[in-house]
N, C-alpha and C positions, 0 to 999 in steps of 0.2 A: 504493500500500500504506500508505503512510505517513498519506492522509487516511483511509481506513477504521478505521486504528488510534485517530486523534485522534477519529473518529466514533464509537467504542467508548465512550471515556472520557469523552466527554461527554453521549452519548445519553442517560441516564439525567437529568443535572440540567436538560437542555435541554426534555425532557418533563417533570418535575414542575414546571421556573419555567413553559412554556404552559399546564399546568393552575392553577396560581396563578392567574397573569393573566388566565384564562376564568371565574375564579371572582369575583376582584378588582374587574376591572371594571364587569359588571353590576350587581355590591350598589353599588359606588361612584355609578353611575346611580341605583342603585335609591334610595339613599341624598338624594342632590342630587332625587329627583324625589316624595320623599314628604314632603319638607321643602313643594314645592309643594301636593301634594296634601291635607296641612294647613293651607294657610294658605285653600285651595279650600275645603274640606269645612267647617274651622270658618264660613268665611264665610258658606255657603248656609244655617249651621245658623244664623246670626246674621241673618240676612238683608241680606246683604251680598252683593257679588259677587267678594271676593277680588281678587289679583292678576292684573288684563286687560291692561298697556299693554307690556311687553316682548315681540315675537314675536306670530304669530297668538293669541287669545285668552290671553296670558298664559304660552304652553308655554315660552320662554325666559328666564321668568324667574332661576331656581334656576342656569342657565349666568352671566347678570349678576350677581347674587348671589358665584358663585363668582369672577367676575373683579375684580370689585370688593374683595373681601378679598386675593385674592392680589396686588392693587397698592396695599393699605395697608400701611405701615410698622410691622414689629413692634418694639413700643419695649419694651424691658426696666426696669423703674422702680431708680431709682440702689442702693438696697441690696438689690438680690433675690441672690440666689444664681444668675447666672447660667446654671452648667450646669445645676440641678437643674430652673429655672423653662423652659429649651429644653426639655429631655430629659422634662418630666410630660407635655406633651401625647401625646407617643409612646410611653409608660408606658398611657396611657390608651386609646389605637385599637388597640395592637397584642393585645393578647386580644381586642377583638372581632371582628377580621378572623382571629386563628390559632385558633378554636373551629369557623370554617369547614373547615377540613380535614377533619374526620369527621363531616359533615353528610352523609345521602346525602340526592341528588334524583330517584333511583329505586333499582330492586333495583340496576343495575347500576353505576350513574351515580356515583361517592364518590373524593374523591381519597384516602385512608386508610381502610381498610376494617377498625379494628384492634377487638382484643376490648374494648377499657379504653374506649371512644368517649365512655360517659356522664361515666368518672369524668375524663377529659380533657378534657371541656368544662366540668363543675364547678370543676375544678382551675384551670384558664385564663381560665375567666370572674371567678375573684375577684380576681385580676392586677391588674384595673383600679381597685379600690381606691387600689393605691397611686398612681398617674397622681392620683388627687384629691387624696390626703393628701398629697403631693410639691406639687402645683400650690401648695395653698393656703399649704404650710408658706415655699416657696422667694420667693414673691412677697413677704415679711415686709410684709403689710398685715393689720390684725388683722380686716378683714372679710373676705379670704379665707380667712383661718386657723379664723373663727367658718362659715363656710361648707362647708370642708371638713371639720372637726370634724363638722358635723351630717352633713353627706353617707356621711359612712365609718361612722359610727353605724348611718346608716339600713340602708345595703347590705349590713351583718354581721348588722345583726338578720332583716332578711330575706331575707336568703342562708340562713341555719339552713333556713327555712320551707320554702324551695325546695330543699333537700339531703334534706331528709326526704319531700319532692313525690316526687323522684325515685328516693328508697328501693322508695318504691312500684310506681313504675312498671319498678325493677329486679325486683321480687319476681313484679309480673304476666307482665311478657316473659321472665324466666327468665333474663336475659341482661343484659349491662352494653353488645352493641354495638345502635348504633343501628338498623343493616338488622332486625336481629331482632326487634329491639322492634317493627317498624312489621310485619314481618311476622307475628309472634304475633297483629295486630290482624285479620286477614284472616277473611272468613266476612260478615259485615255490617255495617250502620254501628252495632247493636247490641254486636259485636264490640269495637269501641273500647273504649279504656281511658276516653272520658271517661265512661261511666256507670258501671261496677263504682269507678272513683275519682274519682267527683262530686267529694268534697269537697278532693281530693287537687290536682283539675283547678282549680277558683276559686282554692285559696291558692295554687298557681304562677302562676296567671296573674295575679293583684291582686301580689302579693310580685314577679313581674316588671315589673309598670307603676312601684312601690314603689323596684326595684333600679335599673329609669336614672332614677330623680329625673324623671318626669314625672307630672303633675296628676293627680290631687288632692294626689300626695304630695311635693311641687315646694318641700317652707320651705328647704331647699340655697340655694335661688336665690328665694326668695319676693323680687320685685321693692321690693315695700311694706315691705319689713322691713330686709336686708342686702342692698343694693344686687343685688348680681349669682352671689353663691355664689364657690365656689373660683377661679372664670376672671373674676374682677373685672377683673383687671389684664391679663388676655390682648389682643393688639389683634390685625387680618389676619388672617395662615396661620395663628398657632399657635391662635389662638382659631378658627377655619373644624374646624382637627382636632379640638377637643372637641366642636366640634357635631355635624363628623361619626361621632366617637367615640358619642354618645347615640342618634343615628336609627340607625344599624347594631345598637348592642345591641337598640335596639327589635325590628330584622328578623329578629335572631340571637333575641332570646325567642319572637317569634311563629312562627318554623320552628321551635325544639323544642318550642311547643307542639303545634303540626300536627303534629309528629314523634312524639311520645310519647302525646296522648292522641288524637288526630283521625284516626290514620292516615295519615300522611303522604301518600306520592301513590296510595294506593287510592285505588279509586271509591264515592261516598256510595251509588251506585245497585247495588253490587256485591251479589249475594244474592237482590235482589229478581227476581219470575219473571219479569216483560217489561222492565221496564226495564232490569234487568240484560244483555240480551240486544241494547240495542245498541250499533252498532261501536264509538265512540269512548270516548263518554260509560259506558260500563260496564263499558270494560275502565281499569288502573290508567295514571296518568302525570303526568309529571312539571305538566303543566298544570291538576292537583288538586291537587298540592302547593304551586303557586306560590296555585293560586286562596283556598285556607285562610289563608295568608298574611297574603293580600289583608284576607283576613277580618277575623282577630285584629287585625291592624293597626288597621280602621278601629275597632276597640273601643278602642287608644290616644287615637285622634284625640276619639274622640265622649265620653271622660269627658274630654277637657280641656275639650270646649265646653259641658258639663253641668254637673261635680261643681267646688264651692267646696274650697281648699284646707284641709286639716286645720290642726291646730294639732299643734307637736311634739310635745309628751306624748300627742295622741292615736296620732299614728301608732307612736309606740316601744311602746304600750300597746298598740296593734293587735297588732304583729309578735309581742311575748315573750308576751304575755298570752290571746292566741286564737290567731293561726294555728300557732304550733309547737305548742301543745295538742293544735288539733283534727288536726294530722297528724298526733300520736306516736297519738291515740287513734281515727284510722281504720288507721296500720297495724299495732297491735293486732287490730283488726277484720279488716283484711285475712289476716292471719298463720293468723286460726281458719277465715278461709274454705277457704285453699290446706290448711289440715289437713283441713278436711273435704271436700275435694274440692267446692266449690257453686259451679254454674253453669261454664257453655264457658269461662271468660278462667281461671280457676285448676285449669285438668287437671293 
């Protein structure tokens, strides 16, 4: 009797930490293996062959990678502020891994299935700010202080951009949770949100590559310029957590992109007369939503191995001076559609 009781009171956290863990894991994979899949992808685009010598062609790499930091010594430099210089790295991963909660990866599939899902992961994801501005301030070295000074710049100016992205995409689904929003998208891949909010869709997505500080918009850490950005002084683990702090938000932008304007794991073939009609491929699941993913992803990878980086005053010009524009003045635009009832996405 006694165990059935202790299995009452636990039952509940013992299943939400296995859904954690279910969740946690994989990205943490996912995470360690796109870092490979980057250094692959720029390579072929370089013509290069990447990293081949750890493991059958190179797949062990990202495991050496990881063991190799976590048996370097993290050295604290003599005046940092100890606890704040520990405790930024964890400042910094911890919204990107708790934005996960209210991700779904099907109708049924979500570990929080709450009404607020959008404004929870807005709210969570700017968290990470301070992980930067704590790194650069506690390290007391004035290259990471000029480091994170620009980084925290960058990700309020285009955090606005993308607050107002998702205005939109609240106004289309009628709804702040996630499941709804992907399901208001249902009907075809016309249906999606990315064409009634073409323009709403680019400034989320560029104001995301923008928000983790990756290429083109990377002066945080311009190599040529300020040595190393905020994590100058970072060494081993705690610096392995910033890095994997950025490839996760990367994974965390590219699933709400698939989520909100792509249709997350509907099928692209759904609507259409034959194709639609077969088994797998045209009915919805979770193996469309991971594959979208996939997608936006490699649009990270492929403006690194493309586009030159900006220079600062262009990128803060970018952000204040066009993209929050052109999204107060498409959802304007949007506002007169839903009044006038035009086209299936605004009934």
């Amino acid at each position: 009797m006694m165990w059935a009781e202790l299995w009452d009171l636990i039952e509940t956290p013992v299943w939400i930490t296995a859904k954690i863990i279910a969740i946690i894991v994989p990205l943490m994979l996912a995470v360690a293996y796109l870092t490979f899949a980057e250094r692959k992808i720029i390579g072929y685009m370089q013509v290069r062959i990447g990293p081949n010598r750890v493991g059958p062609r190179g797949w062990l790499q990202p495991i050496a990678d990881t063991v190799k930091l976590l048996m370097k010594e993290v050295i604290v430099p003599t005046n940092a502020n100890t606890f704040l210089f520990v405790i930024a790295p964890m400042l910094a991963i911890a919204p990107a891994l708790a934005a996960w909660a209210v991700i779904p990866f099907t109708d049924k599939l979500v570990l929080a299935d709450i009404n607020a899902g959008l404004l929870y992961v807005l709210a969570v994801t700017s968290l990470g700010v301070y992980g930067v501005i704590i790194a650069g301030w506690a390290t007391n070295s004035k290259y990471a202080m000029l480091g994170a000074l620009r980084s925290a710049a960058q990700i309020v100016a285009y955090e606005i951009a993308m607050g107002f992205a998702l205005v939109g995409v609240l106004m289309a689904g009628g709804s702040l949770n996630l499941r709804e929003i992907v399901l208001a998208q249902q009907g075809s891949i016309l249906h999606w949100f990315w064409l009634p909010l073409l323009p709403l869709f680019l400034v989320y997505f560029i104001s995301g590559v923008a928000e983790t500080n990756r290429a083109p918009f990377d002066v945080a850490e311009g190599e040529s310029e300020i040595v190393a950005g905020f994590h100058v002084e970072y060494s081993g683990m705690a610096f392995a957590i910033f890095f994997l702090a950025e490839y996760a938000n990367m994974i965390l932008i590219a699933t709400l992109t698939a989520l909100m304007f792509a249709g997350g794991w509907l099928s692209p073939l759904e609507g259409i007369p034959v194709l639609g009609a077969i088994p797998v491929l045209g009915s919805p699941g979770i193996f469309w939503l991971l594959a979208k993913i996939s997608f936006f992803l490699f649009f990270f990878l492929w403006f690194r191995a493309t586009f030159p980086r900006y220079r600062y005053d262009q990128i803060m010009r970018l952000g204040w001076t066009v993209f929050i524009p052109i999204t107060i003045v498409w959802l304007v635009v949007e506002g007169l559609a839903i009044m006038a009832g035009i086209g299936p996405w605004f009934d």
